[in-house]
VOGU-3710 file (C-alpha; in Angstrom, 3 decimals, decimal comma):
1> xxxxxxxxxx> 0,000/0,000/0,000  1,648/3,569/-0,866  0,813/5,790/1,984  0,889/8,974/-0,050  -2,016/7,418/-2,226  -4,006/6,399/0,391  -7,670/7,233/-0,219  -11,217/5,928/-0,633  -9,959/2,729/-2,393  -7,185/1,601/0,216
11> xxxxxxxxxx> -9,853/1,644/2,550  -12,591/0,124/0,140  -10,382/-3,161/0,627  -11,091/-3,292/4,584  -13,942/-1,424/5,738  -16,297/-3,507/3,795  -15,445/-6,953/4,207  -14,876/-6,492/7,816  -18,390/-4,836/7,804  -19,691/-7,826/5,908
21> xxxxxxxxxx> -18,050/-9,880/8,177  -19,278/-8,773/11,274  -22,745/-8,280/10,037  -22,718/-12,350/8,940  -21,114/-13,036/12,583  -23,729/-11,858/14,362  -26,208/-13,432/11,993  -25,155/-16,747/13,771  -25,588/-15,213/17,339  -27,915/-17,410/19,409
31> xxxxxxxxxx> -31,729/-15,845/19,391  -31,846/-12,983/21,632  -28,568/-12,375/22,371  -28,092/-9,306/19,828  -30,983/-7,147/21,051  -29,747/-7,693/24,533  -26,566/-6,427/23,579  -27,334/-3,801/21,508  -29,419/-2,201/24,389  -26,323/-2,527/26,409
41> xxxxxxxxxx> -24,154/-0,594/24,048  -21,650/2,074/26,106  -21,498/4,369/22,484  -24,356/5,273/20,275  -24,790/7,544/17,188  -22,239/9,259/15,476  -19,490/7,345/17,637  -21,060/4,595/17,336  -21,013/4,405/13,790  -16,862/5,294/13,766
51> xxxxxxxxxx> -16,222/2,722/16,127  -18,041/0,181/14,088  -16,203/1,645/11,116  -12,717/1,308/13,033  -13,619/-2,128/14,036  -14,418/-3,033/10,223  -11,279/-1,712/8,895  -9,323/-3,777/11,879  -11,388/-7,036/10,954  -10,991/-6,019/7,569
61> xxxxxxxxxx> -7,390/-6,831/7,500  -7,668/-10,170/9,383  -10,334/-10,933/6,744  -7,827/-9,736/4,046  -4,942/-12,159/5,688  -7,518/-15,032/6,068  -8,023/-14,469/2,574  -4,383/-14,478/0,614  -4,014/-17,781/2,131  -7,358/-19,799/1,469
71> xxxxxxxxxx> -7,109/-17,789/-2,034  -3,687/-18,994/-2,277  -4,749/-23,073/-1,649  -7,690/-22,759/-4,554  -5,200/-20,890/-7,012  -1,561/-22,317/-6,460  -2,327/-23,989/-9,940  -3,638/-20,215/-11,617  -1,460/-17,903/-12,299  -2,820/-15,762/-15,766
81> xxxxxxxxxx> 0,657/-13,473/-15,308  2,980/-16,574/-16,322  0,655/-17,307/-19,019  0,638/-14,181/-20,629  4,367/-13,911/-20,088  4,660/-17,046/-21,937  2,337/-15,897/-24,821  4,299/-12,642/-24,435  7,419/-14,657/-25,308  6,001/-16,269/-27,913
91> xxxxxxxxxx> 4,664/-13,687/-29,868  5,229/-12,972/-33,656  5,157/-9,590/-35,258  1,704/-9,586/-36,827  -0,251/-10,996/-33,904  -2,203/-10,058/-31,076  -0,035/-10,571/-28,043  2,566/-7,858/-30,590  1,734/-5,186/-28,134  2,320/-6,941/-24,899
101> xxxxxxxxxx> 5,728/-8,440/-26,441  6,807/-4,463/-27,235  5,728/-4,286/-23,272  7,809/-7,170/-22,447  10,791/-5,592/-23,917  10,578/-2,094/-23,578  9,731/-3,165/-19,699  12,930/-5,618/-19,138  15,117/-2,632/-20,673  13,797/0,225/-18,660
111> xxxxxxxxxx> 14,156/-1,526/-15,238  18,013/-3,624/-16,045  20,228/-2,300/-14,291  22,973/-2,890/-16,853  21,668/0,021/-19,345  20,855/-1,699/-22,317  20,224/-0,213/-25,490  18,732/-3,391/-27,032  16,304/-6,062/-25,533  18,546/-8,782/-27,606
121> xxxxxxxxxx> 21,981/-7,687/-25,785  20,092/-8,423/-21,930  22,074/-11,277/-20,642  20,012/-11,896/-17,624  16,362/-11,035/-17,966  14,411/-9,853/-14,759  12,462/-12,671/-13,627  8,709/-12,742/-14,701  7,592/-12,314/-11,203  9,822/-9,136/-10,121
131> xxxxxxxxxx> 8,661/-7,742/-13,370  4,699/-7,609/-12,717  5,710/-6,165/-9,195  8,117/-3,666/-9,983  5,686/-2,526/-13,128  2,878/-2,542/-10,216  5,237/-0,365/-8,008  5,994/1,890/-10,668  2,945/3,089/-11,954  1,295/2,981/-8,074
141> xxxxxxxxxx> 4,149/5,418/-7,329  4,200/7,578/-10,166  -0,003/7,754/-10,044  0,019/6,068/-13,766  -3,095/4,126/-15,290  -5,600/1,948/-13,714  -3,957/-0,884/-12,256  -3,985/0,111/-8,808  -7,702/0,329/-8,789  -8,185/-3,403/-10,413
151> xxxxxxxxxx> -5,642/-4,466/-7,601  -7,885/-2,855/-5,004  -10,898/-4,163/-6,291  -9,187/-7,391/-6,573  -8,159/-7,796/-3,382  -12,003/-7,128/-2,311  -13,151/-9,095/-4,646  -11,422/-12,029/-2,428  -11,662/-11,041/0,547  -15,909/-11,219/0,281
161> xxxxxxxxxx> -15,410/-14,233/-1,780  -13,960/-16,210/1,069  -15,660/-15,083/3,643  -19,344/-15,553/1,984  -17,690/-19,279/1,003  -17,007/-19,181/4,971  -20,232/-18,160/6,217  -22,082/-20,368/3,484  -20,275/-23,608/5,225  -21,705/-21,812/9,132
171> xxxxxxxxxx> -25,305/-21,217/7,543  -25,428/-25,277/6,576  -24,385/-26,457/9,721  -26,379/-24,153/11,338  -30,144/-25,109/9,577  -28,528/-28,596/10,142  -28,528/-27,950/13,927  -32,165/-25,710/13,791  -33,821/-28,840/12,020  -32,910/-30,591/14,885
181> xxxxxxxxxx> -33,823/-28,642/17,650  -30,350/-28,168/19,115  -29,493/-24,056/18,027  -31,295/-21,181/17,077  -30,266/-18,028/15,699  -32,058/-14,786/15,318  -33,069/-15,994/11,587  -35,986/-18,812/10,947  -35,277/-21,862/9,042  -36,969/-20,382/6,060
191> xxxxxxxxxx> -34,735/-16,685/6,363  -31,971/-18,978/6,906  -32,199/-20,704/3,916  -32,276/-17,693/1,695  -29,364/-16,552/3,521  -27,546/-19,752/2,093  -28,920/-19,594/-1,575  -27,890/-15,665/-1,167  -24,002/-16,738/-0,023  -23,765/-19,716/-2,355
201> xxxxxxxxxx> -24,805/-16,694/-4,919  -22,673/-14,256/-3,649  -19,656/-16,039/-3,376  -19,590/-17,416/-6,425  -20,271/-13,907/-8,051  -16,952/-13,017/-6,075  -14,900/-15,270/-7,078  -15,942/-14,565/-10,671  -15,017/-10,783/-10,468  -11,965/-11,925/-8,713
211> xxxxxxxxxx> -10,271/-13,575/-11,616  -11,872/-10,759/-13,646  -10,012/-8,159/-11,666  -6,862/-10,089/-11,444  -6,711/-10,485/-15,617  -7,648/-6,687/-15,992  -4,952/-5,444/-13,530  -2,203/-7,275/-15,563  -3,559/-6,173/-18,866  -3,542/-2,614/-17,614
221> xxxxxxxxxx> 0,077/-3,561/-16,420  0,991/-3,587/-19,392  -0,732/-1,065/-21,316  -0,049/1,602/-18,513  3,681/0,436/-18,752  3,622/0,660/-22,259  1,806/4,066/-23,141  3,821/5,717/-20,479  7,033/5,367/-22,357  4,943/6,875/-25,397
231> x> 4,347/10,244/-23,467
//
């Protein structure tokens, strides 16, 4: 995160999972308990509200943690920067992946430290995955192109993913243990099981925009990279 660009969307990625994820915690509260405790609350209105917002942003980051490393487990196979680089590599002069090659290129000769004047001369290439993060770092610093937001809304993107995937797995064994008489929660069976058709939804509507955001971030990589050098 670059401190000096910290805004709306640095915050985006914490606030509202955390938010989400407290909200779905106390969904699973025993019946009764939250109204008792909400009568019981020491703060109330406006610092109320931005101590529930610190709290978010706090949880938000746990949530954000929780979520590189589940994320990680489902995608250790999945890695669309690799493949492009290897399309990259492959490219011809009259095809499509011609722009991102000139990217490739112009990118390995701008960040060598040796001072090429010609991709062809680079003896030892920048590695594939210190490229995408010191293109990342580049533009974040310098306030260039779009990827920073897709990384933002990437990162969100996962976070909600994995925590509605989280709470889906609660909801079941909760209506499992409300069909048999042994726990109740503020919802009914029936609320309960739209709450599980809405996280199945939801979660897989995350994940979705997840690899979304991750494919237009690189892409943007690249063309920010690229159309920089231009201007």
């Amino acid at each position: 995160m670059n401190f000096n660009q910290f805004d709306l969307w640095d915050v985006l990625a914490d606030i509202v999972p955390g938010a989400v994820g407290i909200i779905l915690f106390a969904s699973i509260l025993p019946k009764g308990y939250i109204l008792s405790k909400l009568n019981t609350l020491p703060v109330t209105g406006l610092p109320g509200l931005f101590t529930f917002v610190i709290v978010s942003y706090v949880i938000g980051w746990v949530i954000q943690a929780t979520a590189l490393k589940i994320d990680g487990v489902f995608t250790r196979d999945y890695d669309p920067w690799e493949t492009q680089i290897k399309k990259v590599k492959k490219a011809q002069e009259d095809d499509k992946w011609n722009f991102a090659r000139r990217y490739y290129e112009e990118c390995q000769l701008f960040f060598n430290t040796s001072n090429y004047d010609d991709y062809s001369a680079i003896e030892n290439e920048i590695s594939s995955s210190d490229l995408r993060s010191i293109t990342y770092n580049y533009l974040n610093n310098n306030n260039i192109g779009r990827s920073y937001r897709f990384h933002i809304l990437f990162i969100l993107s996962r976070s909600l993913y994995v925590i509605f995937a989280i709470s889906l797995i609660t909801h079941l064994s909760i209506l499992f243990l409300n069909s048999n008489g042994i726990y109740y929660t503020a919802l009914s069976f029936t609320e309960g099981v739209v709450l599980v058709i809405s996280l199945m939804w939801g979660s897989f509507i995350m994940w979705k925009t997840r690899l979304y955001m991750e494919r237009s971030m690189i892409k943007s990589l690249m063309g920010d990279f690229y159309m920089s050098l231009s201007n």
